[in-house]
C-alpha positions, 0 to 999 in steps of 0.5 A: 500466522503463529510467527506473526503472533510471536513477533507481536507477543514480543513487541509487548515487554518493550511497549511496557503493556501486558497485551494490546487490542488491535482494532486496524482491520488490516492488522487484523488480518495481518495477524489472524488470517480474518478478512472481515472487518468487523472484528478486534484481537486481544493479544497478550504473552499468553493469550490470543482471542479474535471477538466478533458477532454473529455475521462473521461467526462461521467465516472466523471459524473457516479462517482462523487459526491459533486464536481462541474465538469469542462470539460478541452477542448483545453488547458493542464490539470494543466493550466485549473485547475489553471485557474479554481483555480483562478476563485473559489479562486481569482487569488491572492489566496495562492494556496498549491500545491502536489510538490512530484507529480510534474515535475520540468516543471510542477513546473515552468509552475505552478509558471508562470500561478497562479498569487499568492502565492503557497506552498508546501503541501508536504504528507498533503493530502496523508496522510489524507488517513492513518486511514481507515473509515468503508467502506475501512475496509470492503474492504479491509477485503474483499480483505485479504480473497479472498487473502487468499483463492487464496493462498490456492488453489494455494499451495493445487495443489503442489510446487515440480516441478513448475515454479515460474513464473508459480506460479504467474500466477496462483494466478493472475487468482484465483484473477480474478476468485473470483472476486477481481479487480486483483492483488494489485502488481506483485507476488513474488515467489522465490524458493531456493536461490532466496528467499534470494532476497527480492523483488526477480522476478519470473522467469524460475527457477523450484521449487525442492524438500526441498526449501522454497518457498517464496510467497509475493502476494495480491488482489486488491478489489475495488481498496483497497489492501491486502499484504501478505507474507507466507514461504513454504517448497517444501518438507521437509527442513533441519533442520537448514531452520526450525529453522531459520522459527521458528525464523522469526515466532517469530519474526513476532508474537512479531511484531504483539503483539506490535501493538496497537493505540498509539504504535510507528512504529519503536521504538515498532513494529520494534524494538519488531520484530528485537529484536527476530532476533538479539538474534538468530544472524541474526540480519545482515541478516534482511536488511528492515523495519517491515512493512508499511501502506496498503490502495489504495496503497500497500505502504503508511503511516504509517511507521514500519521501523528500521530508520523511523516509525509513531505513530499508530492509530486506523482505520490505517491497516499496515503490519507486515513483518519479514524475514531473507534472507540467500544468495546462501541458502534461505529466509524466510519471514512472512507477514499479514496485519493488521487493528489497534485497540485501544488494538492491531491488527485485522489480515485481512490475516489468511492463516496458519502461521506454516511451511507448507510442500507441496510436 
């Protein structure tokens, strides 16, 4: 945590502020190791203070470490914490602010309470969260395999004749079982023509023999995610459905070997995985972006878009995910998170990626 605060702290000078208040949950946590959420930090070169209220009292003292605590009591959360600013860094500081986790009310009660100078950081702090250290590495290895092996179970007991839904439950109860927090997001299972949907919701809709099966599901492992996407054939499918698998699987495949340190998202990674689509001619048919970044949430930097993408570096852990999504037929999409490396990808999701047929 110490070096996550330093990285902070130096953000500061070039922000052109005297200290930042962080009110993102997730950046909270990032920073001082706080998982509740209902709390801010105040950050400034000599100073780091976590307020929070009498529900979280206890917990903060359990968990953190490296911040001077200070216990809200009878005001708000956010005009304690810029009372508190005021005190640590002076009240005519150049307080930086989260404005994208901010209510408009917020904003305006902010601008009445702290008597100085305030600007928006915007993403500056969010993004210090983008290359991983070796702690959230082993993590969310952690999180990738136990996503693996709930996978496997699920599929080894049959598709043919289930519910989606029911599907879904059954890979959120494998997660508890193998000791993960849960799931990182709700499950995707879309059989048929409901896989067409990308971010299709599981539902009532019974599984029939020669569908693909779309799942797209992850764990979550000490607050760290893990996202992956396979295909499935619930029997054996047309040949026209294999062959647009084998397009995707390509796809995929050339999306993965473009990534590497230094590697742009959009114009290497998606690009290399749309230019294996648009050949075949399905180009129309795949609406997002390749991939996005993986870490305390299951969507953050980097971007892997085909209208906005950022330069990789090592320690970063992205998705590379693929699809065509044919409507009133089916959809097929391939998914692996992926941990950046100075000469390509370390897959952190290795469940088999040739169609596999269950019946």
């Amino acid at each position: 945590m110490k070096a996550r605060l330093d990285r902070c702290r130096r953000l500061l000078d070039g922000l052109r502020v005297d200290g930042v208040v962080v009110t993102d949950p997730v950046d909270v946590r990032y920073l001082s190791g706080f998982r509740g959420d209902d709390a801010t930090l105040v950050v400034g070169h000599a100073a780091a203070l976590l307020c929070t209220d009498s529900r979280f009292w206890e917990q903060v003292q359990e968990e953190v470490t490296g911040f001077e605590l200070s216990k809200v009591t009878s005001e708000p959360l956010l005009a304690h914490s810029v009372r508190e600013a005021a005190r640590a860094l002076g009240e005519g500081a150049r307080l930086g602010y989260q404005g994208g986790r901010l209510s408009h009310a917020s904003y305006r009660r902010l601008r009445h309470l702290h008597k100085g100078g305030l600007k928006d950081v915007r993403q500056s702090v969010t993004l210090l969260r983008a290359v991983k250290d070796e702690a959230e590495i082993a993590l969310m290895r952690r999180a990738g395999a136990v996503t693996d092996e709930a996978v496997r179970l699920v599929v080894d007991r049959g598709l043919v004749g289930r519910v989606e839904r029911d599907v879904a439950w059954d890979l959120q109860a494998e997660y508890h079982r193998l000791g993960a927090e849960g799931e990182a997001f709700g499950a995707i299972v879309a059989a048929g023509d409901h896989g067409a949907q990308a971010h299709a919701l599981p539902g009532d809709r019974v599984i029939r023999a020669g569908e693909l099966v779309v799942i797209d599901t992850g764990a979550r492992v000490d607050g760290y995610c893990s996202d992956i996407t396979r295909t499935f054939a619930a029997g054996e499918p047309s040949g026209e459905l294999r062959a647009v698998y084998e397009i995707v699987l390509a796809a995929q495949r050339a999306g993965l070997s473009a990534v590497r340190a230094g590697a742009h998202g959009r114009g290497d990674v998606d690009a290399a995985a749309r230019a294996v689509i648009d050949a075949a001619g399905y180009g129309e048919r795949f609406g997002h972006g390749t991939g996005h970044g993986v870490g305390l949430e299951v969507h953050e930097a980097p971007s892997l878009g085909r209208t906005r993408g950022d330069r990789l570096e090592t320690g970063m852990i992205c998705t590379v995910e693929p699809g065509i999504y044919l409507e009133g037929v089916a959809g097929v999409r391939i998914e692996d998170t992926v941990l950046v490396t100075a000469d390509g990808a370390e897959r952190l999701t290795n469940h088999p990626k040739e169609l596999q047929v269950v019946d």
